[in-house]
C-alpha positions as CSV (number, residue, x, y, z in Angstrom):
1,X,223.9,187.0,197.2
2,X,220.6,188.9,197.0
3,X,221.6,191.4,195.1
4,X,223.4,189.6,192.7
5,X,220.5,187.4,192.0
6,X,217.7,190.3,192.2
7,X,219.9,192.7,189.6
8,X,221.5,190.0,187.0
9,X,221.3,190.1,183.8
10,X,217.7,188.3,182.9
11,X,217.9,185.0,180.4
12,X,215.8,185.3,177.4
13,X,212.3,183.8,177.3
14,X,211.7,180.9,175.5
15,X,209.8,181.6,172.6
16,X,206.5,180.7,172.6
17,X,204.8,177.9,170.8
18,X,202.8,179.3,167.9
19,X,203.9,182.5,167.5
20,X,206.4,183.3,164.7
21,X,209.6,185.4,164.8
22,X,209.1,188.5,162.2
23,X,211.9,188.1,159.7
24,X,213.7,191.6,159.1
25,X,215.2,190.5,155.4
26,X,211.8,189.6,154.6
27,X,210.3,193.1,155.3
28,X,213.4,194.6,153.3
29,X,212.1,192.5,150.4
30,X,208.6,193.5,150.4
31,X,209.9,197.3,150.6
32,X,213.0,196.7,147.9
33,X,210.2,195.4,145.3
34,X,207.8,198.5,146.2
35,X,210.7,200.7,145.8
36,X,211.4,199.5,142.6
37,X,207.9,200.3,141.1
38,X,208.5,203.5,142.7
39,X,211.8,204.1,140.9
40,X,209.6,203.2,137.4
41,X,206.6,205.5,138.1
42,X,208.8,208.5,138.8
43,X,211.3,208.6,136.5
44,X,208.2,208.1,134.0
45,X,206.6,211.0,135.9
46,X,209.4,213.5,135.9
47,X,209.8,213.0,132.1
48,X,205.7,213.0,131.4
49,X,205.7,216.4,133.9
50,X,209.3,218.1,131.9
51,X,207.7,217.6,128.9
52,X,203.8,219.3,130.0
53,X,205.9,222.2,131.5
54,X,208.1,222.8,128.2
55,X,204.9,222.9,125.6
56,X,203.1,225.9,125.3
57,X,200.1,224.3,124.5
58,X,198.9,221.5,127.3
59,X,195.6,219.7,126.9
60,X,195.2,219.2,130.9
61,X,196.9,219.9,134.3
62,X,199.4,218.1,135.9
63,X,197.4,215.4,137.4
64,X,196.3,214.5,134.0
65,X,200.2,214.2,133.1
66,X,200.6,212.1,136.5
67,X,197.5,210.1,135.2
68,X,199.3,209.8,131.5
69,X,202.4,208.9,133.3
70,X,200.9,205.9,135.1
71,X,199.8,204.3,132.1
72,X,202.6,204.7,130.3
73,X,204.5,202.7,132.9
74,X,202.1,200.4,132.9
75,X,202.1,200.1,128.7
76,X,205.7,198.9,129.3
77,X,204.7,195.8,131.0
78,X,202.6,195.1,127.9
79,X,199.2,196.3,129.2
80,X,196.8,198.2,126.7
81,X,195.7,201.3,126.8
82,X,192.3,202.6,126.3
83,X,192.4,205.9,123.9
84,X,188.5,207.4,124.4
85,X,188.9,210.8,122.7
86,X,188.5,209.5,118.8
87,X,187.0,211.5,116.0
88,X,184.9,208.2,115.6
89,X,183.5,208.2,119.2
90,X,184.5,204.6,119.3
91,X,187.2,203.6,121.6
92,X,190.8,202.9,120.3
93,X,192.9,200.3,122.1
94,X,196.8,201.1,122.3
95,X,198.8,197.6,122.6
96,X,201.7,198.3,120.5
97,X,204.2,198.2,123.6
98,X,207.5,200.1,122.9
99,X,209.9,197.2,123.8
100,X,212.8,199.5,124.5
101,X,210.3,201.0,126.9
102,X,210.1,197.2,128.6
103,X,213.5,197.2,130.0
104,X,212.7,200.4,132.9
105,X,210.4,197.7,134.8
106,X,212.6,194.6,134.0
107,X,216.2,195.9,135.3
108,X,214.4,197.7,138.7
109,X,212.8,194.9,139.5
110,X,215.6,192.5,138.5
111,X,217.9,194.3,141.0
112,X,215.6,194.4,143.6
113,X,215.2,191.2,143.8
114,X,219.2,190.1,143.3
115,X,220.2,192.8,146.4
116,X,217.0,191.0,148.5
117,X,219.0,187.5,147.7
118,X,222.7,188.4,148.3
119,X,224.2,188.9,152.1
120,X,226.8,191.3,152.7
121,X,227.6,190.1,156.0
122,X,228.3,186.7,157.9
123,X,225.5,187.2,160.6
124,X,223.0,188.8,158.2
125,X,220.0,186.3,157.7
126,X,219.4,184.6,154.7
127,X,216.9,184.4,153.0
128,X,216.0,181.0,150.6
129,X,215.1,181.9,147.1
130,X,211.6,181.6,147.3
131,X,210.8,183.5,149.9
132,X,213.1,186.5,148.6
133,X,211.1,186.0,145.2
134,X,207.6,186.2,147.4
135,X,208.3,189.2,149.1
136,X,209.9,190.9,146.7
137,X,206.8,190.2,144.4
138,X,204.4,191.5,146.7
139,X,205.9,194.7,147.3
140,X,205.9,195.5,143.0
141,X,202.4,194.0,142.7
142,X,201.1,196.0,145.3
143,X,202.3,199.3,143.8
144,X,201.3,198.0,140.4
145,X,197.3,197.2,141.0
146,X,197.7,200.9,143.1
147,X,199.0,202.1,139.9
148,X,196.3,200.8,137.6
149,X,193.3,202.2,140.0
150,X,195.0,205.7,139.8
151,X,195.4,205.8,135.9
152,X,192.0,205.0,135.4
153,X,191.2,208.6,135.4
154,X,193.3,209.9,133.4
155,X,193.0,210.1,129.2
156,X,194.5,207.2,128.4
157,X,193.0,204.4,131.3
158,X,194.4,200.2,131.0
159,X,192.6,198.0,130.4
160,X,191.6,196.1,134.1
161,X,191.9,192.5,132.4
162,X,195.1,193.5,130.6
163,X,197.0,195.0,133.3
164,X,195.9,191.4,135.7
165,X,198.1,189.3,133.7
166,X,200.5,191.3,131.6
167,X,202.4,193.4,135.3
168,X,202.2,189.8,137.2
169,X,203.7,188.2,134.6
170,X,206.8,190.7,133.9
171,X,207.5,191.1,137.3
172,X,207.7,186.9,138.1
173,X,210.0,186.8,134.8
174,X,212.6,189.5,136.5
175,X,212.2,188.5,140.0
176,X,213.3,184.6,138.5
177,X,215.8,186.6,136.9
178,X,217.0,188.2,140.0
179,X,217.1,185.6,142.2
180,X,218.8,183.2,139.8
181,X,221.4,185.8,139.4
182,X,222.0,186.0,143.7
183,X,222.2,182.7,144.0
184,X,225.4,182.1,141.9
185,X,223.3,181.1,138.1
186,X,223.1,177.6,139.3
187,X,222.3,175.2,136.6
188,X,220.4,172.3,138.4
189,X,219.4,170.3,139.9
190,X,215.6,170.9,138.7
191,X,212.6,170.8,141.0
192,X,211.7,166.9,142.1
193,X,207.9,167.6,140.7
194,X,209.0,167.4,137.4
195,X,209.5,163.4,136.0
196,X,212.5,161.9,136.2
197,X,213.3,161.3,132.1
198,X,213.1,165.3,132.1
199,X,215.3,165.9,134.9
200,X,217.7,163.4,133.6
201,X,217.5,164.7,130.0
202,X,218.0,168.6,130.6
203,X,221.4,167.0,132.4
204,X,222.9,166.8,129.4
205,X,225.0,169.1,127.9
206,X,222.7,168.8,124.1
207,X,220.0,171.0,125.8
208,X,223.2,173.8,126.7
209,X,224.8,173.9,123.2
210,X,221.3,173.9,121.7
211,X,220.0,176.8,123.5
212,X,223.4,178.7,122.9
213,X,223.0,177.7,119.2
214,X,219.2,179.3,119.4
215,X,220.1,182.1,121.1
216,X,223.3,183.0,118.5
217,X,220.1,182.1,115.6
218,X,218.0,185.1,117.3
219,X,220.6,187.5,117.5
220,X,221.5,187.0,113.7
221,X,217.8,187.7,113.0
222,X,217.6,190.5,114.9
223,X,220.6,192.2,113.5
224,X,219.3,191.8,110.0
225,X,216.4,192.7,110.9
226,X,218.1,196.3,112.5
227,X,220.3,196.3,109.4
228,X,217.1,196.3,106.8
229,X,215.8,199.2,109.1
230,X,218.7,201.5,108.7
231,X,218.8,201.0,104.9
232,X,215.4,201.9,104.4
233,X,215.8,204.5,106.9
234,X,218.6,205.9,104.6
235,X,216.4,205.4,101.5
236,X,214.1,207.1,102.4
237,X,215.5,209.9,104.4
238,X,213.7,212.8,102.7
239,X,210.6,211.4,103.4
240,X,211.5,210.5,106.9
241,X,213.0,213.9,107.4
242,X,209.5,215.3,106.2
243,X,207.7,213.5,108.5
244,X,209.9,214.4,111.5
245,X,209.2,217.7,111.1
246,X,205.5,218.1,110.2
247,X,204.1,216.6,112.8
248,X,205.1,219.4,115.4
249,X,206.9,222.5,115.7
250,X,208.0,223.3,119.0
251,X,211.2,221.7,120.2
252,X,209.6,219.6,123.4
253,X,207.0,218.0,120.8
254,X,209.8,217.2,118.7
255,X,212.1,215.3,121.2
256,X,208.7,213.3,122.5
257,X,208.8,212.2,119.0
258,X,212.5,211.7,118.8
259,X,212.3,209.3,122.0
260,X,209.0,207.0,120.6
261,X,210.7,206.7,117.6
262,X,214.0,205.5,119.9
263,X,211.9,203.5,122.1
264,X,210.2,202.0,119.3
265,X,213.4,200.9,117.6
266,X,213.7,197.0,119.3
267,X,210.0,196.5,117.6
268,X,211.4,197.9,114.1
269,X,214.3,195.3,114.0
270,X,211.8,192.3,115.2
271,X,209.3,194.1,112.4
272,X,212.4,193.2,110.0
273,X,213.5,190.2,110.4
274,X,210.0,189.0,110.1
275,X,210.2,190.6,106.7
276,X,213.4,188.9,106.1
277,X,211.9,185.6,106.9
278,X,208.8,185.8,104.7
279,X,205.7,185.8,106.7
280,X,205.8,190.5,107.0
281,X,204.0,192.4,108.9
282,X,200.0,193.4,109.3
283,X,199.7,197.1,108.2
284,X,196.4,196.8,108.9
285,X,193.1,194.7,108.6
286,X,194.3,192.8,104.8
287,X,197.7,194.6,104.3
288,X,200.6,192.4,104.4
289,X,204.6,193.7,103.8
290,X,206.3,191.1,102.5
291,X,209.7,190.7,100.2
292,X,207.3,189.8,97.5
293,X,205.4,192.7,97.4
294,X,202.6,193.8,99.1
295,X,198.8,195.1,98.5
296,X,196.8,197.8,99.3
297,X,197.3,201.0,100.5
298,X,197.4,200.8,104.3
299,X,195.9,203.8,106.2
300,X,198.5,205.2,108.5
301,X,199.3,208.1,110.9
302,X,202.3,209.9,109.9
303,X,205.6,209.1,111.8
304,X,209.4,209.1,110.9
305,X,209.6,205.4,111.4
306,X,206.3,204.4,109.0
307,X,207.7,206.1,106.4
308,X,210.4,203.6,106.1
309,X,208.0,201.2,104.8
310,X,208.6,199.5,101.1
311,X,206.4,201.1,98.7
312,X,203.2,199.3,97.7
313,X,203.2,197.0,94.7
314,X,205.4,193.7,93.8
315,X,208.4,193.0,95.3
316,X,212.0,194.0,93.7
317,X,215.1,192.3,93.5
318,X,216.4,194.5,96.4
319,X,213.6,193.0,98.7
320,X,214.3,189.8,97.9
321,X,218.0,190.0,98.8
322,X,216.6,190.4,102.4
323,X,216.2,186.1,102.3
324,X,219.9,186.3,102.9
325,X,219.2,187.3,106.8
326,X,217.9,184.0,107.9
327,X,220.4,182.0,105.3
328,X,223.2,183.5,107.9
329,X,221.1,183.2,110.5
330,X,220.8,179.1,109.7
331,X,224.5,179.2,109.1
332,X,225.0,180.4,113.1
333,X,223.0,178.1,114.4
334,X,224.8,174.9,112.6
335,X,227.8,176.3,113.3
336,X,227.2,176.6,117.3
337,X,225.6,173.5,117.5
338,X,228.6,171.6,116.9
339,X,230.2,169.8,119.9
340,X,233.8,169.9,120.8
341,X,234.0,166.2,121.9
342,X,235.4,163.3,119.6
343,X,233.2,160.8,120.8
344,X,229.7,162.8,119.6
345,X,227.7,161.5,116.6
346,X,226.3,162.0,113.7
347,X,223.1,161.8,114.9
348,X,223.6,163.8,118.1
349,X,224.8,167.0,116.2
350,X,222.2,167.1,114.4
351,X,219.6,166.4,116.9
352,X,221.3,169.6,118.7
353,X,221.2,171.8,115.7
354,X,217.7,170.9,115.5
355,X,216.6,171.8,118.9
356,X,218.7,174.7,118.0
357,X,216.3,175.5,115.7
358,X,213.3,175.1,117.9
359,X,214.6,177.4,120.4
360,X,215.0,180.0,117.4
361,X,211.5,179.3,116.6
362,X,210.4,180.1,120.3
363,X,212.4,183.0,120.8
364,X,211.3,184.7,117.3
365,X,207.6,183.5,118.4
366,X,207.9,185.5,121.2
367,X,209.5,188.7,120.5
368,X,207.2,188.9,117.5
369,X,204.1,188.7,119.9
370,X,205.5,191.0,122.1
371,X,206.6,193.6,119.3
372,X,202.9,194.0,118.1
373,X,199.5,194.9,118.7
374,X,196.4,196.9,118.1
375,X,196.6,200.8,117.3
376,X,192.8,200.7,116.4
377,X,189.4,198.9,116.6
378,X,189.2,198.8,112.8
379,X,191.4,198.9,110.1
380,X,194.4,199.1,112.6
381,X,193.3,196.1,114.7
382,X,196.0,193.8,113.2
383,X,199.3,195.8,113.3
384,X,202.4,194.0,113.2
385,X,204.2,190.6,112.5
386,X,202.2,187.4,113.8
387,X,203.7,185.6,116.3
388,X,202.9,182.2,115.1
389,X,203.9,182.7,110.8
390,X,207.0,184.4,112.4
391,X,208.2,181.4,115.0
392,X,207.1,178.9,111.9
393,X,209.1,180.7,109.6
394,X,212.3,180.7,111.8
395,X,212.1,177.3,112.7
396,X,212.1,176.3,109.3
397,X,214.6,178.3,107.8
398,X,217.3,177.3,110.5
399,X,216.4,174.0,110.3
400,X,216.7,173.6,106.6
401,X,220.3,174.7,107.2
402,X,221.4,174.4,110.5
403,X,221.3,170.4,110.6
404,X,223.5,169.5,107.5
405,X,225.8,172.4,108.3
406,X,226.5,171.2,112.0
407,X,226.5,167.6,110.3
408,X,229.3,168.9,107.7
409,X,231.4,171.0,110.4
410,X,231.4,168.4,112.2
411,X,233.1,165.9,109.8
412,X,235.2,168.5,109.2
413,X,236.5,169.1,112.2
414,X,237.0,165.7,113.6
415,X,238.3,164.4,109.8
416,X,241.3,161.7,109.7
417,X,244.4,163.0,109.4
418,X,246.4,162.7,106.2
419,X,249.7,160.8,106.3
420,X,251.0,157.4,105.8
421,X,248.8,155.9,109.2
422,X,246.1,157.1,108.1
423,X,245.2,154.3,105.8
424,X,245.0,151.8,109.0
425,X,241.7,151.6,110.1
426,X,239.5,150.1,113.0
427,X,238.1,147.7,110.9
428,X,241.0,145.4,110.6
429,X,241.2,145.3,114.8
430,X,238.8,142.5,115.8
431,X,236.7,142.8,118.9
432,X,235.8,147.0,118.5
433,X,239.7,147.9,118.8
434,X,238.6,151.0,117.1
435,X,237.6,152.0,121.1
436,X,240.4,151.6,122.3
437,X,242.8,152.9,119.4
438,X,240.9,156.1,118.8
439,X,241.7,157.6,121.7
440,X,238.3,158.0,123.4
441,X,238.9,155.6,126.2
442,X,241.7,157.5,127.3
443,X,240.0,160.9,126.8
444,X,236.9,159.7,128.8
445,X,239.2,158.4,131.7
446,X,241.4,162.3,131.7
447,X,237.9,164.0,131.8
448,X,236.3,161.7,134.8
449,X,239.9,161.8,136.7
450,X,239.6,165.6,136.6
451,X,235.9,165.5,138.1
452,X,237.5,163.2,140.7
453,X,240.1,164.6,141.8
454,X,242.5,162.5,143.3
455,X,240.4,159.5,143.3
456,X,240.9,157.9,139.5
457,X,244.2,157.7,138.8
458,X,246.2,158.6,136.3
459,X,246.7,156.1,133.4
460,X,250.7,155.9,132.4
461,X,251.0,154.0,129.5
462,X,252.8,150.5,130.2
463,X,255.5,149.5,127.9
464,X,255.7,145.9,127.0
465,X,258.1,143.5,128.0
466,X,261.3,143.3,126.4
467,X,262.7,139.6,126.7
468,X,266.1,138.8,128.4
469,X,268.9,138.8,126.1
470,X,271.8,135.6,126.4
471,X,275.0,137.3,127.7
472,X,278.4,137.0,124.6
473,X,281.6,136.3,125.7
474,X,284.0,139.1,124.3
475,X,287.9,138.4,124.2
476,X,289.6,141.2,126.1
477,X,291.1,143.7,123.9
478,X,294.2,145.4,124.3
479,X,294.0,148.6,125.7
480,X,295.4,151.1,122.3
481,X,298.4,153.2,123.1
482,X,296.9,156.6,124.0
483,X,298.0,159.3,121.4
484,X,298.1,163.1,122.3
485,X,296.7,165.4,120.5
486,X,298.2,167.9,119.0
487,X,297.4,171.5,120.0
488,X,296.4,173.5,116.8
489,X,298.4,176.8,116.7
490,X,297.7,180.4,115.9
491,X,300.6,182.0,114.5
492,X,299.6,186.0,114.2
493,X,302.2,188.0,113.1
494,X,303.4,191.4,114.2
495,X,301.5,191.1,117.7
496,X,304.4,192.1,120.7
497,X,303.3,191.2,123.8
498,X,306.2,192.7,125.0
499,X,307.6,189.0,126.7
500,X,311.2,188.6,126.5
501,X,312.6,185.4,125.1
502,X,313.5,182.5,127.9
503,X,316.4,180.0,127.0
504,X,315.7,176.6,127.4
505,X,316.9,175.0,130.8
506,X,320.4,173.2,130.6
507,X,320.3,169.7,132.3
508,X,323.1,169.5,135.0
509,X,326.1,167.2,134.3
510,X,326.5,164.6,136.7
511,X,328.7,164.7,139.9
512,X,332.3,163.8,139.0
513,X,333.9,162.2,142.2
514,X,336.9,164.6,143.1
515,X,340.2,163.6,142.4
516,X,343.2,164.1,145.2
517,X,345.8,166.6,143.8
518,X,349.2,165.2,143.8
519,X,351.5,164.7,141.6
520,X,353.7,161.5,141.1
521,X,351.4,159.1,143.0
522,X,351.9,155.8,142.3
523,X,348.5,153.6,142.0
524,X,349.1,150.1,142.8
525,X,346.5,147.2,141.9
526,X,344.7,145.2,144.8
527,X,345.8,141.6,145.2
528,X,343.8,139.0,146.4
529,X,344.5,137.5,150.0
530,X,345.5,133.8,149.7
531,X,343.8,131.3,150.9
């Protein structure tokens, strides 16, 4: 009994009051998000240190290349850049962020953060949402402000203030993103902090189809936009061509233009449908591109992509064919704003189609703000569409057009139909029988039956009564003599089945008593016995 109780297996303590358990999942969070900003700087690195190794003629070492490479990575979170060597002396800020260039950070960081909030296994903790999007924010901000102090000493520092807001804010936008997408992309319900007329308003499914209708608005714009690029492109493809292959002559210089130019196609197609939509582009400090023409002669570095420009001077019937983008684009959003439900109104559709065209606005806002920037402290301080002429502008157009197209679809698609009913109406039914002839009482009750499962039931439409009829008297009828029918016959000639013929059967004659042979026999007759 000693021994059993002296070399047992020990209980485990108690944990103490106070001290708190160290969470595994959360250290794997931190280090996911710090592996991600890893995964940015060194794929940025090993391009930055390809490309010094491949030119014959490199202006530093290869911590100057590490140094480049660190503020490049941070120029795709939108930070500026600080360009010192100038043949003015002054200093030249670099904000033009290539937006192609945005999506390295965004997908690492976005997958960080999803694998920190999924669980593999059934005993693996899990983590809630907030805390994944914590630690996996602290991990990428901690490489990030490492990253900023290390490319301060290199030719092309960022800007302190810049970098403070502009990594922060990309990485919360991703890790949201991530964390949302772990989670399962649930739609509600939305934080208790916010009032309750907000929480009870985003509930309804408007704010969905308007989004979706905004979002379909955007996409239009931007393929416009892409498609206005690629004709100018091919219209001036001897002068792009020119300028392609001036600028260097060694094949590494050339592809480091070739992949600018790529990254810097997004921010062409935004540059483009701002042009379709009327407001331009800066070229500089009082040069605007519009369709209408545009004034001055803008002083520009030479680059495949600038020579696409429309020439100076008015503007040309083939500009002005560009105002057909956001006449489409208007179209979309009408169209998808329109509710597949008979019971919408009027007055609903085209409150959606124009909060449709709101989120257009926003969207366009943004991506315009985000597609430009400074490339100088003088006459290249303004370069690019403004955001707020650009959201304006979108807005408008879609919701010139959006709001009586979704109003027309919509009669359209919920139109009476043509026949000899449809000259009954609801107006004739006293009492609102247009409710319940309609159909959207029994519509309403199908869709709240299936939320309920088995809980509503099922409406079966009740017949009306049908009242008793007196019983006749019939006389009885004579049964009719049953008549057979007659067989029809094929007759086919010359077919031998090789049957001989049977003769009839022959009915027997009936039994004849036999008579006693004899000869001479006398037959006397039977007389009565007397009485």
């Amino acid at each position: 009994m000693t021994q059993v109780t002296e070399r047992g297996t020990r209980l485990p303590a108690a944990p103490r009051a106070g001290v708190r358990r160290r969470s595994p999942a959360a250290a794997a969070c931190v280090v996911g998000g710090a592996v991600a900003a890893g995964l940015g700087l060194g794929f940025l690195a090993v391009l930055v240190i390809v490309l010094w190794i491949s030119s014959p003629y490199p202006d530093s070492g290869p911590g100057g290349a590490l140094h480049l490479a660190a503020g490049l990575w941070l120029l795709g979170h939108g930070t500026e850049l600080v360009r010192y060597e100038t043949l003015s002396g002054v200093p030249a800020p670099v904000g033009v962020t290539p937006l192609l260039l945005v999506a390295l950070p965004v997908l690492l960081m976005r997958r960080a953060a999803r694998l920190g909030g999924a669980s593999d296994e059934d005993d693996e903790e899990v983590l809630p949402a907030t805390a994944v999007f914590s630690a996996v924010l602290c991990g990428y901000l901690a490489v990030g402000a490492l990253a900023t102090v290390y490319a301060a000493g290199g030719p092309m520092p960022a800007d302190p203030i810049s970098a403070a807001w502009h990594v922060p804010l990309v990485a919360v936008l991703a890790a949201a993103g991530g964390v949302w997408g772990a989670k399962g992309r649930p739609l509600g319900p939305l934080p208790n902090w916010l009032p309750g007329g907000v929480r009870r308003g985003f509930v309804r499914p408007r704010y969905a189809l308007a989004l979706r209708a905004g979002a379909g608005g955007a996409l239009v714009l931007l393929g416009g936009g892409a498609l206005l690029v690629g004709a100018s492109l091919a219209w001036h493809g001897a002068q792009v061509q020119a300028s392609f292959l001036s600028l260097t002559g060694v094949w590494s210089g050339r592809f480091a233009v070739l992949l600018l130019a790529l990254a810097l196609i997004p921010n062409a197609m935004v540059w483009g449908a701002a042009y379709a939509l009327g407001p331009g582009f800066a070229l500089g400090a009082g040069v605007t591109a519009t369709p209408l023409g545009s004034a001055g002669a803008p002083a520009l570095p030479r680059f495949p992509l600038l020579e696409a420009l429309p020439a100076a001077g008015p503007g040309t019937p083939l500009t002005w064919a560009a105002v057909g983008v956001p006449v489409v684009a208007g179209l979309a959003v009408g169209w998808f704003a329109v509710r597949r439900a008979r019971e919408v109104s009027y007055g609903e559709t085209a409150l959606t189609a124009a909060l449709g065209a709101v989120v257009c606005g926003l969207a366009m806002a943004g991506l315009a703000a985000a597609s430009a920037g400074p490339l100088g402290s003088r006459r290249l301080a303004e370069f690019g569409p403004v955001w707020w002429a650009t959201g304006a502008a979108a807005f408008a157009w879609t919701l010139a057009l959006a709001v009586p197209v979704a109003v027309g679809v919509h009669a359209w698609r919920y139109r009476p139909a043509a026949g000899p009913g449809a000259a009954d109406t609801d107006a004739d039914v006293p009492g609102g029988g247009g409710w319940h002839d309609s159909g959207v009482r029994e519509l309403r009750w199908e869709l709240m039956r299936k939320a309920s499962g088995t809980l509503v039931p099922e409406i079966v439409p009740v017949a009306p009564p049908v009242p008793p009829v007196p019983p006749v008297e019939v006389a009885p009828v004579a049964p009719a003599p049953a008549v057979r029918a007659r067989r029809a016959v094929t007759v086919v000639a010359g077919l031998d089945l090789g049957l001989a013929p049977v003769a009839p059967p022959v009915p027997d004659a009936p039994a004849v008593p036999p008579v006693p042979s004899g000869a001479g026999v006398r037959v006397l007759a039977r007389r009565k016995p007397s009485a």
